[in-house]
Every structure is written in C-alpha cells, then in structure tokens.
N, C-alpha and C positions, 0 to 999 in steps of 0.2 A: 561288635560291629554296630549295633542297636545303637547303643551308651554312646559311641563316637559321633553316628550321626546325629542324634539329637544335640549333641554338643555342638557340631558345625550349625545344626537350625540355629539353634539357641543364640550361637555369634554372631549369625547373616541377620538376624532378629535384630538384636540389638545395636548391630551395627546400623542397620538400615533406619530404625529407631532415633540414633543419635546423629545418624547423615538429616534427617528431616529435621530435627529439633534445630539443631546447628544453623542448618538452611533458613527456619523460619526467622529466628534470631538475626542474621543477618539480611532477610531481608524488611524485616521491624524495622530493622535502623536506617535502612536504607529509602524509608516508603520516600519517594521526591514530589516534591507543589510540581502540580502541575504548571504549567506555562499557559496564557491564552486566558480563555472565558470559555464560562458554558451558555450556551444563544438557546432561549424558547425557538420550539418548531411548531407550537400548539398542538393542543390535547393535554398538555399537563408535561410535556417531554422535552427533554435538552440534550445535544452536541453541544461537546467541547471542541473551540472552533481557537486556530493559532492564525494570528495575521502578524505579518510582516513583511516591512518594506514604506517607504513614503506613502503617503495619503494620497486619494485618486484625487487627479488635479495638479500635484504637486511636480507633477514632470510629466506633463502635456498629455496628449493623447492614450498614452502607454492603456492597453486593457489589463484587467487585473489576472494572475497565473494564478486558477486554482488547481491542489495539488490532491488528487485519490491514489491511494494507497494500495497496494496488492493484496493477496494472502497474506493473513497474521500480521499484518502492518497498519499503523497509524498516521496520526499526525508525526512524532517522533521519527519514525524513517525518515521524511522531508526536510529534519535540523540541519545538515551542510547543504543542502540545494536553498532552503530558503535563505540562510547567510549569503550563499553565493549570489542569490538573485537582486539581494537588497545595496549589496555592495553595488551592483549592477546598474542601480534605479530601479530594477519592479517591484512593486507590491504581488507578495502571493500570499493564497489562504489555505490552511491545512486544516487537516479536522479527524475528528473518530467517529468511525463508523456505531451504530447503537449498538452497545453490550462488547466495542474496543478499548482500551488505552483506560478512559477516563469517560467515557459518556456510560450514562445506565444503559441498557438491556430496552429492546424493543418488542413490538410484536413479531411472533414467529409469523410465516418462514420469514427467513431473512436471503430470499432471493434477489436475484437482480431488480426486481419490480421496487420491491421492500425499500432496498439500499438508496436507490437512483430519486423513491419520491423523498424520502426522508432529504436526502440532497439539496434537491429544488426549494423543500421546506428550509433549509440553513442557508442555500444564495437568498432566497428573499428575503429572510430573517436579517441578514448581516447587512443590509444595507450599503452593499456593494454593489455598484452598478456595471452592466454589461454594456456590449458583448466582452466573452473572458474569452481566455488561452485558457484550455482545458491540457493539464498532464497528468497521465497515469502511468503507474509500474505494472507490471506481472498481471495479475486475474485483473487489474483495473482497465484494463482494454477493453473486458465487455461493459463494463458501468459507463466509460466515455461512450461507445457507442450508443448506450441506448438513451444516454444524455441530449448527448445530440439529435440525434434521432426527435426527441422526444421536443425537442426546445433549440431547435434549428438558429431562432433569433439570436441567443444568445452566445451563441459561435463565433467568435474571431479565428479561430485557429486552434489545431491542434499538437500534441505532443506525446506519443508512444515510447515509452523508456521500458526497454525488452519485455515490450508487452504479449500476453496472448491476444485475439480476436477471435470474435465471433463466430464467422467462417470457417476459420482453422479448425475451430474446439468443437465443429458440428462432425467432421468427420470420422470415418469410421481410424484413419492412422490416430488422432489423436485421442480416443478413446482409453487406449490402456495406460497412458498417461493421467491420465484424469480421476481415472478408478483409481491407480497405484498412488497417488499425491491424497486421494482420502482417506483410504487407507491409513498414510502416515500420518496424516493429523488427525482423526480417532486417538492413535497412540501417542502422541503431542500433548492433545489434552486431556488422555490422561492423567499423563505422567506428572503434570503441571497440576493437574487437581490433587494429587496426592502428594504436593508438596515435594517432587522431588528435583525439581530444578533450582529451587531456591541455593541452595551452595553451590550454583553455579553463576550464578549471575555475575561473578566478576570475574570469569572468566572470558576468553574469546567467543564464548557460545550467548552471550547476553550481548553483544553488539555486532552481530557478523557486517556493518554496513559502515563504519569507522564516521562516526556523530560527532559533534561538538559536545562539551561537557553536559548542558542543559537536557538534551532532547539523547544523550546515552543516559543519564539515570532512569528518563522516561522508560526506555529502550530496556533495558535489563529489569523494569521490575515487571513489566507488562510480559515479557518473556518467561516468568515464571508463575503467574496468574492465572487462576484455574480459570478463573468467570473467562476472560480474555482467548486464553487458550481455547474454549469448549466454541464461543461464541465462531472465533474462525475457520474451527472444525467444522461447523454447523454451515458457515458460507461456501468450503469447501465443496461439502456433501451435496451443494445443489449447484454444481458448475455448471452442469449439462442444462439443467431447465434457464438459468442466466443468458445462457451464450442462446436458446433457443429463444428465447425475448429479447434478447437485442440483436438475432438476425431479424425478426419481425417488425422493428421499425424500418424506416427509411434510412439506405445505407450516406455513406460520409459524402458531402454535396464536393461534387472535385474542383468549385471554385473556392474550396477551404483553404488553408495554409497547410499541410501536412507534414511535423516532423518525426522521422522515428531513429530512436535511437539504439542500440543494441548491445550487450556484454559478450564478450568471448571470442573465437577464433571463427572466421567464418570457411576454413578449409575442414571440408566431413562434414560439414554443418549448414550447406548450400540449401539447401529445401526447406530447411528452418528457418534459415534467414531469409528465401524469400519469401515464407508466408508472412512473417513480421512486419516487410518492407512495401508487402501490397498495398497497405493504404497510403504511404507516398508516392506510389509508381503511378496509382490513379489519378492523384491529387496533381490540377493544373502549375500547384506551387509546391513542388515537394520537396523531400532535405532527406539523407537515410548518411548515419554516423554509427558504423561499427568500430565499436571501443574493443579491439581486441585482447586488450590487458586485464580487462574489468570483467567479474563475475557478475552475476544477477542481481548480489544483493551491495556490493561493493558501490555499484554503479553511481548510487545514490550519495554515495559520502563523501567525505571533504576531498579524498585524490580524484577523483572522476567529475564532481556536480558541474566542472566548467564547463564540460559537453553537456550537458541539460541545460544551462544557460544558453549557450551558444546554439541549441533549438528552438527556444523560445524566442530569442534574435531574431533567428530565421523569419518563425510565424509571426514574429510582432513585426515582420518589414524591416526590420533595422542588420538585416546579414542577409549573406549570399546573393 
C-alpha cells in the first residue's frame, strides 16, 4: 500500500513538474510588445499608458474617454472597446495600473488613495486635455468616484460598465462578497506565482472577454503572471478601505452626464441592478443599458463594446 502510494506522489510530482515546465515554455514564446508607451509620473516611476483614436482637435469638441479597468484587468481588457470607440471618432486612453500588465510595482498599499493619485499623475503626464468621459469596469466604480470626487473640473461625464460603487460595497449585504472574491484572488495569485496557469493561456481561461489579436496576447500572458496576479490580489484585499475613501469625497454632481451599463439578466437580479443604476437615476442626464446576454467580463469585447460606445454617445451629448 506504502510502495503504491509513493508511486501515485511520485507521478502527481512529476506530472505537475512537466505541467509547469511545458507552461513556462510556452509562455517564453509567447511574451507579446507591448502596445502604447510607458509616461513618467515623477519620482523615478512609469505607466504604460495605450491611446487611441484621432488626436484632440481632430473632431471638434469630443472630450477624451478615459478607460480604468477592474479587478485583475488592464489596459488590455479595453482592446474591442477602444477599436470600437476609434471607429466611432473618440479618442480614448487605457493604462496599467503600478505592478499591472506592463507598468512596474508601486508603493504599497495600493488602495484607492494609491491608484486614483498615481492617475491624476498619468492625466497630467499625457498631455491630454480635459474635461474627459471617465469609464470604468467592476471595482473601477470606486477609483471613478473618487476621481471625481477629487477633480470635479475635470468631469464631462461619466460611464459605469457593471460596475460596483461605493455606497453599495459599504454595506453590511455586500460584505460577504467582498471577503469571498479576496479570498479567491489570494488563491489566483498563487496559483499564477507557481507557474501554473502558464499552459493555460491559450485556452478560454486566458481571454474570458473576447479581444482583438493585439490586446489578447497582452490578455493571456498577464493572466498567468505572478508579479500581476499578487499585485490584484493586493488591490483586492483593501476593497473595503477603497470604497470607504471614495464615500468620503463628494458624491457624483447630478448636473453630470451619467451612463451605466450592465451584463446579465436583470429578473432575480432586481436589487443588484438597482444599486448599479443609482448613479443614473440621480444624475439630471442619465442612460442605464442592461445588456442581458453579456457576462461581466464579455461586456467588454468585440460582441458587446457597441453598448459602451453608445454610452459614451450619451455622455458626450451626441445620443439619446
């Protein structure tokens, strides 16, 4: 019995062994250029910052759509939204967060406070002028708020794509959520520090948001990246202090444009959807487009981005 089981260790060993090698191997070959530039934020430190779309100027008034990213997400997730927007005429600007995608590792914590100045640091850097259309995904609901919040002026308008908020993530209902999603990314970036996503990356599990070639290579190697993975983890693990600094600025001025947009079925899902929808229902110009075919992360990629266009329409004045 002894003899046997050491024989199955022995195999699980090895196998697991030759699943990691295999993995690293292919993702050696796969490391992708990044897209974009990396922009001084001063102190010695840089974002890699992706723009596209026509040059400000080149199609009249339009403000520039910058795009923040959710949990575990980058510049990359916003590859079919920014094709779709440029098709469109806007210019929008995507970035990584410090110690995401392709930019170095910042100073800890990396709470909302952290994120939101480093931000401000890359609007001014990039020589893009305001006021923007602010869009965010998922946890980027609290970094938009306390953006705003924070730099009022530079407000045109906003755009929530199934985002959480502030408000919502203070409560005691959304708390076991919050625990239970850090929980899994602890074990994320693990799994990702020991090399064991790497032979996964070309499967469905390296693009769940269906990209464009450029911004899915990004997409699949970042997805098996320890540094990447831990760093999200880490944003994760301080939802609760986030969301409690951007209730603490001043909330969304309701002469803003406010669009929001949402993935999934909204029968069962009433109360969720309307915490999502609050800050349009406040907002004097509001927009709420539930996408009921489209998952969380789907929302983003080439079958759905036309509804994230057609919100930023909205707030840019040019819809509904």
């Amino acid at each position: 019995m002894l003899k046997f089981l050491g024989r199955a260790v022995a195999g699980f060993a090895l196998f697991l062994v030759s699943f990691v090698a295999v993995g690293g191997l292919m993702s050696a070959a796969g490391h992708p250029a990044p897209r974009g530039k990396m922009v001084d934020i001063g102190e010695g430190r840089q974002l890699r910052l992706v723009c596209e779309g026509p040059a400000q100027g080149a199609t009249g008034d339009r403000p520039v759509v910058w795009l923040e990213a959710g949990a575990f997400g980058f510049a990359a997730d916003w590859g079919a939204t920014q094709e779709a927007l440029t098709k469109a005429g806007w210019r929008s600007c995507a970035y990584d967060r410090a110690g995401m995608g392709f930019s170095p590792p910042g100073p800890a914590p990396r709470d909302g406070l952290a994120i939101v100045s480093d931000f401000e640091k890359l609007v001014a850097a990039s020589g893009e002028r305001g006021p923007f259309i602010v869009v965010g995904h998922s946890m980027a609901g609290l970094r938009l708020r306390e953006y705003a919040g924070r730099n009022p002026d530079k407000i045109a308008g906003l755009v929530l794509v199934d985002a959480a908020t502030a408000d919502a993530s203070e409560t005691e209902a959304f708390k076991p959520f919050i625990q239970a999603f850090a929980t899994a990314s602890r074990w994320a970036a693990r799994g990702a520090s020991l090399g064991l996503y790497k032979p996964l990356v070309y499967t469905s599990l390296g693009d769940k948001i269906g990209l464009p070639p450029a911004a899915k290579a990004e997409k699949r190697w970042a997805f098996a990246n320890g540094r990447h993975n831990r760093t999200a983890a880490a944003e994760v693990e301080l939802w609760s202090e986030s969301a409690r600094q951007a209730v603490a600025v001043p909330a969304y001025d309701p002469a803003w444009p406010v669009a929001v947009v949402t993935a999934g079925p909204v029968q069962g899902r009433e109360k969720r959807k309307a915490m999502q929808s609050a800050p349009a229902e406040r907002s004097a110009h509001g927009y709420v487009d539930h996408v009921e075919a489209a998952t969380h992360t789907r929302l983003l990629g080439e079958q759905f981005a036309g509804h994230i266009v057609k919100a930023v329409e909205f707030v840019g004045g040019r819809g509904g």
